[in-house]
C-alpha positions, 0 to 999 in steps of 0.5 A: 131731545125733541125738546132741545131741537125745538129750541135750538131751531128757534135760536137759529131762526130768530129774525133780526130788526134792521136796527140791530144789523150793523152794515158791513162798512168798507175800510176808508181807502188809504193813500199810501204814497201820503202815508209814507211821506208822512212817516219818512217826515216824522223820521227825518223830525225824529233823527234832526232832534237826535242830532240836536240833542248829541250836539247840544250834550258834544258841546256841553261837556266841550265847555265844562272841559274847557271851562 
């Protein structure tokens, strides 16, 4: 018993170098307004391929009836 505490302090107790530590490093902060106005510009990029490609398929199938 005295055995396993014996080893058990040593294991908490060990010290650390400094380079073993890694420093606590912050969240780089984030701007959220820019954030956003990336995201709706991705979407609006996203919805005008959408559209181009329903009115590219609209008028294929426009010109095989016509055709």
């Amino acid at each position: 018993m005295k055995s396993s505490l014996g080893k058990l302090k040593r294991f908490a107790f060990q010290k650390h170098d400094g380079k073993e530590r890694k420093e606590f490093q912050p969240p780089p902060k984030i701007d959220h307004l820019a954030l956003a106005s990336q995201e709706m510009q991705d979407m609006r990029n996203c919805y005008d391929s959408l559209l181009s490609a329903a009115a590219a398929t609209a008028n294929s199938a426009y010109g095989m009836v016509v055709a």
